[in-house]
C-alpha positions as CSV (number, residue, x, y, z in Angstrom):
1,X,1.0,-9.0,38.6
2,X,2.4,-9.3,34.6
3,X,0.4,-8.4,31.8
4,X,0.4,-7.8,28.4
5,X,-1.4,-5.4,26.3
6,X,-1.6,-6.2,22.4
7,X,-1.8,-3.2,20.3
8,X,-4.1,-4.6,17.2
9,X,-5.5,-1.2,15.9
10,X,-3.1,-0.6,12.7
11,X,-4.4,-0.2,9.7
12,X,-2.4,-1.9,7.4
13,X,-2.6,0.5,4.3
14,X,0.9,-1.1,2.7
15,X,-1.1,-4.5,2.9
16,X,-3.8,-3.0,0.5
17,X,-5.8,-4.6,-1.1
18,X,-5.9,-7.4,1.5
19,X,-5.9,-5.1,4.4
20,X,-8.9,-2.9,4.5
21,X,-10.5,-1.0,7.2
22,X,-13.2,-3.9,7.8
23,X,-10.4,-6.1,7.9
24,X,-7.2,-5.0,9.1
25,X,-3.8,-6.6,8.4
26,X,-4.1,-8.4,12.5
27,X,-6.7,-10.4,11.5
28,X,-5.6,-11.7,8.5
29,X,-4.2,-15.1,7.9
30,X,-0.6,-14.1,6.3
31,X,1.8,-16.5,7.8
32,X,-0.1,-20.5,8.6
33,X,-3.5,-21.4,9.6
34,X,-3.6,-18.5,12.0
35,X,-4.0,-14.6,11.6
36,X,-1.7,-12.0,13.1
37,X,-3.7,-11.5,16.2
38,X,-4.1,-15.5,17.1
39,X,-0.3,-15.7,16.5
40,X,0.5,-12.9,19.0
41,X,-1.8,-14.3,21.4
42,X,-0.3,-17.7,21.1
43,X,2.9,-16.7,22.3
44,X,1.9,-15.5,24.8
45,X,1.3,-18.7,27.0
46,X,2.2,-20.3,29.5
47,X,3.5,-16.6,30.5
48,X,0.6,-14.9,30.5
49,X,-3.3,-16.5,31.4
50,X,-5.9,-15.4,28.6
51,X,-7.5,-13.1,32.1
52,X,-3.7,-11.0,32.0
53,X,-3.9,-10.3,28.2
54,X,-5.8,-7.1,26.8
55,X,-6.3,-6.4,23.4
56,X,-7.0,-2.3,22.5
57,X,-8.1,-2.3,19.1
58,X,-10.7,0.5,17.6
59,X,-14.3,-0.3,18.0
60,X,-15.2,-1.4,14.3
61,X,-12.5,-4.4,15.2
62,X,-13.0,-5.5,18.6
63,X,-16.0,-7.5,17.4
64,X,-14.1,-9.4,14.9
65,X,-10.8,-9.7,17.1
66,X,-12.8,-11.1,20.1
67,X,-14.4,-13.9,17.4
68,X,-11.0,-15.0,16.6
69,X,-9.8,-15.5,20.0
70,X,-13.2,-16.4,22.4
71,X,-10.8,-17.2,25.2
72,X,-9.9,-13.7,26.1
73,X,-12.3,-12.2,29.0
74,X,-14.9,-9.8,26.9
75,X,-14.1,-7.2,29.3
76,X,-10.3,-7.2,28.4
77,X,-11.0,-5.9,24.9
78,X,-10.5,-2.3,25.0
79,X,-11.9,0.0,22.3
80,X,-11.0,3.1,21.0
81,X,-13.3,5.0,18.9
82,X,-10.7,5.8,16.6
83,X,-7.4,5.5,16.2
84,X,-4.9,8.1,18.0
85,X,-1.9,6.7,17.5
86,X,0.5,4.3,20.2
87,X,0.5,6.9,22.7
88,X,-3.5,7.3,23.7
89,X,-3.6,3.6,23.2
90,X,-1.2,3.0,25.4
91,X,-2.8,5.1,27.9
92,X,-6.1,4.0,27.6
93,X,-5.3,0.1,28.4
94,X,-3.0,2.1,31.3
95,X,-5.9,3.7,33.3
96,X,-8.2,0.1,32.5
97,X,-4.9,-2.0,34.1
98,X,-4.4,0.6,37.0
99,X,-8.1,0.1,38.0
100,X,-8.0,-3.4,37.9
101,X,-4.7,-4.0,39.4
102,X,-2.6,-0.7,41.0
103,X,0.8,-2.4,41.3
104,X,0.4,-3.8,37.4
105,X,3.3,-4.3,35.4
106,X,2.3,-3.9,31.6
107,X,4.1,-5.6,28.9
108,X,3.4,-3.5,25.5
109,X,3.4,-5.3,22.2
110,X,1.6,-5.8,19.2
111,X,-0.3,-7.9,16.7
112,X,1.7,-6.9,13.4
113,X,5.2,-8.8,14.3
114,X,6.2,-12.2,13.6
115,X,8.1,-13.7,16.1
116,X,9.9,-17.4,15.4
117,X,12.3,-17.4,18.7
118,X,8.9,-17.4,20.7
119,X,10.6,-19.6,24.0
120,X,13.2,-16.9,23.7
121,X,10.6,-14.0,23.6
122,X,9.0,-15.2,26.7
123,X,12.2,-15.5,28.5
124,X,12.8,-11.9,27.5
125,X,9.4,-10.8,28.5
126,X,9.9,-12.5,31.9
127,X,13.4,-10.5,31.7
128,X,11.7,-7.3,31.1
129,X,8.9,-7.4,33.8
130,X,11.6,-7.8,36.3
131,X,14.1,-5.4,35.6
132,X,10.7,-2.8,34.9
133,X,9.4,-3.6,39.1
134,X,12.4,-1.2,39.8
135,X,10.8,1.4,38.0
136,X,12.5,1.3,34.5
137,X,10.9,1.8,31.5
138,X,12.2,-0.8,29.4
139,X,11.9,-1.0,25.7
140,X,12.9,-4.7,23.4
141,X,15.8,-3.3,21.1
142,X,16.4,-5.9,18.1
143,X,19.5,-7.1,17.0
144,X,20.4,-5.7,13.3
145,X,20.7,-7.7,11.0
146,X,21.2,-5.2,8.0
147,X,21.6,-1.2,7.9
148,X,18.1,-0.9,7.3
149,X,16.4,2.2,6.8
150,X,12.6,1.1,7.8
151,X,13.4,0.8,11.5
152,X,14.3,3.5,14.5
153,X,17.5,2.5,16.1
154,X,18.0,2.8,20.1
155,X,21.7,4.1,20.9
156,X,22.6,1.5,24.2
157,X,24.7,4.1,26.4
158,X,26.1,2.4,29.9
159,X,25.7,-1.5,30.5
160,X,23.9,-2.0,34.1
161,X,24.4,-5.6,33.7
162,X,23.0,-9.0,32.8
163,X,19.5,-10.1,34.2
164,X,18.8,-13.5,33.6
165,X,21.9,-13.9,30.9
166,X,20.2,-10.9,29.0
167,X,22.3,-7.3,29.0
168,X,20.5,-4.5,30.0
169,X,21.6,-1.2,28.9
170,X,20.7,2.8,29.4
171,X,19.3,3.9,26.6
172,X,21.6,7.1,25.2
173,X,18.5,8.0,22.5
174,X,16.5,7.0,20.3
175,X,17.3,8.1,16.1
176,X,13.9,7.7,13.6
177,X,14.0,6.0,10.7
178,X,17.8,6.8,9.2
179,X,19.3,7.6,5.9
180,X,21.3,4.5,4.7
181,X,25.0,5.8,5.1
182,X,23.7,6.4,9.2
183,X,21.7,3.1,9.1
184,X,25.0,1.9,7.7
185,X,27.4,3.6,10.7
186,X,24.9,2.5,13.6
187,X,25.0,-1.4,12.4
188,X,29.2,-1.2,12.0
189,X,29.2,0.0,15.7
190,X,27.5,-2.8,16.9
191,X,26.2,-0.3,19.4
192,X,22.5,-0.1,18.3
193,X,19.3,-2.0,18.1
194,X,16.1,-1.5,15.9
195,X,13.3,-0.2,17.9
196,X,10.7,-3.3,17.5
197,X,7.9,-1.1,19.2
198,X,7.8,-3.6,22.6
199,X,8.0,-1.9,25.8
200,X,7.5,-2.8,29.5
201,X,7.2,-0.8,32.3
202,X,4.6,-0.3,35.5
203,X,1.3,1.5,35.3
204,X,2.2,3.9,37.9
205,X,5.3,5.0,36.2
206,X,4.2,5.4,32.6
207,X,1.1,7.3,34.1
208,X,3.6,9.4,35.6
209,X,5.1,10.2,32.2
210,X,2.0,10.8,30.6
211,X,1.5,13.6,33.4
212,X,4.8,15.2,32.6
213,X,5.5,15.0,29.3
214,X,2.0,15.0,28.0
215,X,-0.4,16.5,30.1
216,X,-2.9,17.2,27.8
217,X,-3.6,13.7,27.0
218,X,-3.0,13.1,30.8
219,X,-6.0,15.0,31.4
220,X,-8.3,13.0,29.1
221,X,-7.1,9.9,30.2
222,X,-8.0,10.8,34.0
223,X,-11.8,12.0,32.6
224,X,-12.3,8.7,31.1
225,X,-10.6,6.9,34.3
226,X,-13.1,8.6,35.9
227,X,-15.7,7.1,34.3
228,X,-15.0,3.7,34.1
229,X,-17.1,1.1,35.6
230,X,-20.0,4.1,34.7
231,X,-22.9,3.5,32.2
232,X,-21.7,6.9,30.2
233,X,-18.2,5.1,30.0
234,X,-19.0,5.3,26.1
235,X,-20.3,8.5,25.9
236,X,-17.3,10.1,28.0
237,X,-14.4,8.5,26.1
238,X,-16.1,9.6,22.7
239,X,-16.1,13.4,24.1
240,X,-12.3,12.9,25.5
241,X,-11.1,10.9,21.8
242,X,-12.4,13.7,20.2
243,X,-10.1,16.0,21.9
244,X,-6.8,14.0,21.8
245,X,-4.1,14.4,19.4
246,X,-2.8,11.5,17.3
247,X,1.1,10.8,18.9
248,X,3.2,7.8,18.5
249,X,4.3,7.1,22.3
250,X,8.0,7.3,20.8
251,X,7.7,10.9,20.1
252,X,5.3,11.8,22.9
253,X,7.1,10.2,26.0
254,X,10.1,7.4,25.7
255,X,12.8,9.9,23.6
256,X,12.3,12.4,26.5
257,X,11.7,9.9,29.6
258,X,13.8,9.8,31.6
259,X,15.0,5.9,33.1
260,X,14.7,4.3,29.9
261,X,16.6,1.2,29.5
262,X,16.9,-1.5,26.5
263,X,17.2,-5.0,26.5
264,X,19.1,-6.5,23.0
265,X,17.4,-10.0,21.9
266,X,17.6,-12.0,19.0
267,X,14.0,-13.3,18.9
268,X,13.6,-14.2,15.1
269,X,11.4,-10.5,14.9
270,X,9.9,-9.7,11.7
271,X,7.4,-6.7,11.4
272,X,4.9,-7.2,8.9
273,X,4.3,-3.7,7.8
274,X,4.6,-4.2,3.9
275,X,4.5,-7.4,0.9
276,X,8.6,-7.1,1.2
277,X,8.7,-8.2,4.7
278,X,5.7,-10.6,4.6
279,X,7.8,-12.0,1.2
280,X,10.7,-12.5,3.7
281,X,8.4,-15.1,6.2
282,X,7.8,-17.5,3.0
283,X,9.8,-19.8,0.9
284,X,11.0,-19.2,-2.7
285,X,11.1,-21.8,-5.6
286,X,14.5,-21.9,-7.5
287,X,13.0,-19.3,-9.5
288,X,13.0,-16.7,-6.3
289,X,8.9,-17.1,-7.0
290,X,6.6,-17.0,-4.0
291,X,3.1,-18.2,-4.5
292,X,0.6,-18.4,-2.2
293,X,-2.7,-19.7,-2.9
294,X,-3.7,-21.5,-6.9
295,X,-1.3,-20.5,-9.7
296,X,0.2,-22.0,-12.7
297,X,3.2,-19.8,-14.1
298,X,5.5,-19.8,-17.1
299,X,8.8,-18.5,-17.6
300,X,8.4,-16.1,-14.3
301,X,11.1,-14.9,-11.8
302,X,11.4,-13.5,-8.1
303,X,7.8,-13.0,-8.1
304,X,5.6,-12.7,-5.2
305,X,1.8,-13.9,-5.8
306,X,-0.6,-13.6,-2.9
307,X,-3.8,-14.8,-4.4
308,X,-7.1,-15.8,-2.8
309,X,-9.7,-18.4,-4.8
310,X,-8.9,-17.8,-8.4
311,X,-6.0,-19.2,-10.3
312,X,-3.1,-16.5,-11.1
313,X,-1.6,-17.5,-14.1
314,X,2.1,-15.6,-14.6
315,X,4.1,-15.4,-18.7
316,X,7.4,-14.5,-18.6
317,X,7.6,-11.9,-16.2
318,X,9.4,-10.9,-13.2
319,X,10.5,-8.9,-9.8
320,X,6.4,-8.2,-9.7
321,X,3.9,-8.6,-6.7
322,X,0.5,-9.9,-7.8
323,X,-2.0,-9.6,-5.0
324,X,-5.7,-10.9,-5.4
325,X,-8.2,-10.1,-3.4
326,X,-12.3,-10.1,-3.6
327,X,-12.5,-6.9,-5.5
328,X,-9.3,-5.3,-6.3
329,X,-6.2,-6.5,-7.8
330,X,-2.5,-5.2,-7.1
331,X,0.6,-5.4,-9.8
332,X,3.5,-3.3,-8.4
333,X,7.0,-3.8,-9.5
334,X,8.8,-4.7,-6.5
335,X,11.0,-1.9,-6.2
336,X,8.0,0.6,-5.9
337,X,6.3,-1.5,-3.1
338,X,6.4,0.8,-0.6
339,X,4.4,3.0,-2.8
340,X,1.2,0.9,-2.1
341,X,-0.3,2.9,0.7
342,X,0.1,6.2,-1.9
343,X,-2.6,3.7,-3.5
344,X,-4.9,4.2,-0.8
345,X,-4.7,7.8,-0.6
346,X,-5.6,8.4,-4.1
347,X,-8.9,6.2,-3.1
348,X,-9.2,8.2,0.0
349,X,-8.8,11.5,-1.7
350,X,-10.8,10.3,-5.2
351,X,-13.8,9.4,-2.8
352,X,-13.8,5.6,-3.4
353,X,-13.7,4.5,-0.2
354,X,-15.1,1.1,-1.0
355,X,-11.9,0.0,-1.8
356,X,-10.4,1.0,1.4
C-alpha cells in the first residue's frame, strides 16, 4: 500500500518573529484560512485516506499538529524528541511504516511547500509510487524557473522513459545550493531540476540504504524498531535520539545511493522557507505593497507588511518588511532578509530565549 509521510518538524527561524519554537512556521496560517500543515494534508486526498498519512514532527508539536487536523489516526503522529535533521526523521516513520505494513511504499514530503498544481501533484505522486515498486528511489525534481541560488539542483543523466506522460530520468548527481554564474549554467541547459525535498521509494529499500550508507543511525533505528509496540517505546527512542547525529537525508544517503531516479513536474511548488518567498504567494497593489492584516499607509512602496491585530501605519518608505507579532516586531530592508535567522542566533546566544 501508498503512503505518505509529512515532515512538519522545521523550525522556521527565517519566519521569526511569527515562527517560534511553540509555534513553528507548519502551523501557521501564511497563505488562506488554513496553516501549512492543513494545506499539505489537504492535498493529499482522494490519494491518500487520513489512516495512510503520518505526520513526524518533534514532541513539543505533535500536540498542536494533531489539534489542527483531528482526522489523522493518533497513532500515526510520530514524535521525535528532538530534531535530527531529514535523515533520522525519515527513518523513524521508516521502521513505524515497515511494522505496520512490510511491502509499504512511502511517499516523503513536507509541511513547508506550497503547492497550486495540487491535481497535478497527485498525478505525480501516483507516478512516483509506481515507478518506486521496482525498487527506485525516486526524488520530485522541480522545473526552474530562474537560476536561483536557494535551491539544490538534480543533474537528469539517461531518460528511462515516460510513466503516465511523466519522464523519468537517472539521476547523474545531485549539486547543493550553487553560486549564481552555475545556478545560471544548470537553468541554460535545461538539463536540471531544483531538488524540492519530495522523495518516494519502498521501506525495504531505503532501510537498505540506511544499512549501507549509514549504519550508525541504522543501528538506532533497529533499537527503537525493536521496541515499538513496548511500554519503554519512550524511554528507548530518548536513549537512541540522544546518540544520533543531525544529517539531512541528501547528504547522508540519496547523493551516494545508488538507483536514484528523478521525475521533472511543473506543480506550481513554492517553498516557504523565508518572507521573500511567502511575499511571492500574495498579491501586490500598484505600489508593489503587500499587506496582510490592518494597515493604513502613505506614500510607501514594494513593501511587505505581515501584521497581526494592531494597525501598521507605513510614511513614505519602501523595499522594507514589517512583521508584527504578539511580542516582537521585525523591520528588515528587503535585501537583508535572509539575514533574519542571524536574528535568532543573537537571542539564542544573548540568552533570551523567550523570543525564540
Amino acid at each position: 500500500m501508498y503512503y505518505a509521510v509529512i515532515l512538519a518538524g522545521g523550525s522556521g527561524t527565517r519566519l521569526w518573529p511569527l515562527s517560534r519554537r511553540s509555534r513553528s512556521k507548519q502551523s501557521l496560517k501564511l497563505v488562506g484560512e488554513r496553516t501549512m500543515f492543513q494545506h499539505a494534508v489537504d492535498r493529499l486526498a482522494p490519494l491518500f485516506q487520513p489512516e495512510q498519512i503520518y505526520v513526524v514532527t518533534r514532541e513539543d508539536q505533535s500536540a498542536l499538529l494533531s489539534s489542527q487536523m483531528p482526522e489523522l489516526p493518533s497513532a500515526n503522529i510520530i514524535s521525535e524528541p528532538v530534531g535530527r535533521g531529514t535523515a533520522p526523521a525519515i527513518g523513524l516513520a521508516a521502521i513505524h511504516l515497515r511494522k505496520r505494513d512490510p511491502e509499504a511504499t512511502m511517499a516523503v514530503l513536507t509541511a513547508d511547500h506550497y503547492i497550486t498544481g495540487t491535481k497535478q501533484f497527485r498525478r505525480v505522486l501516483e507516478t512516483a509510487c509506481s515507478v518506486a515498486k521496482d525498487g527506485h528511489l525516486v526524488t520530485l525534481g522541480i522545473k526552474p524557473a530562474s537560476p536561483s541560488t536557494g535551491f539544490g539542483y538534480i543533474q537528469q543523466g539517461e531518460r528511462l522513459g515516460l510513466v503516465n506522460d511523466f519522464p523519468v530520468f537517472r539521476v547523474e548527481r545531485f549539486t547543493e545550493k550553487p553560486a549564481l554564474d552555475a545556478a545560471r549554467q544548470m537553468v541554460t541547459s535545461g538539463g536540471y531540476s531544483w531538488n524540492s525535498g519530495m522523495f518516494v521509494w519502498r521501506v525495504d529499500r531505503i532501510l537498505e540504504e540506511f544499512q549501507k550508507q549509514m549504519p550508525d543511525l541504522y543501528t538506532r533505528l533497529m533499537e527503537v524498531e525493536a521496541a515499538l509496540g513496548r511500554v519503554d517505546y519512550r524511554a528507548v527512542l530518548l536513549r537512541a535520539w540522544n546518540r544520533v547525529a543531525e544529517w539531512t537525508i541528501d547528504y547522508g544517503v540519496m547523493e551516494r545511493a545508488a538507483d536514484v531516479v528523478v521525475v521533472p513536474v511543473d506543480i506550481g511548488w513554492t517553498d516557504v522557507g523565508n518572507w521573500a518567498s511567502l511575499a511571492e504567494l500574495l498579491s501586490p497593489d500598484q505600489d508593489g505593497n503587500i499587506f496582510v492584516g490592518p494597515h493604513h499607509e502613505i506614500d510607501t512602496h514594494n513593501t511587505f507588511v505581515f501584521g497581526g491585530k494592531r494597525l501598521v501605519a507605513t510614511i513614505g518608505i519602501q523595499d522594507i518588511v514589517i512583521v508584527d507579532s504578539e511580542d516582537a516586531l521585525l523591520v528588515c530592508a528587503k535585501k537583508r532578509e535572509q539575514e533574519v535567522r542571524e536574528i535568532t542566533e543573537r537571542l539564542k546566544r544573548s540568552g533570551n530565549i523567550q523570543w525564540l
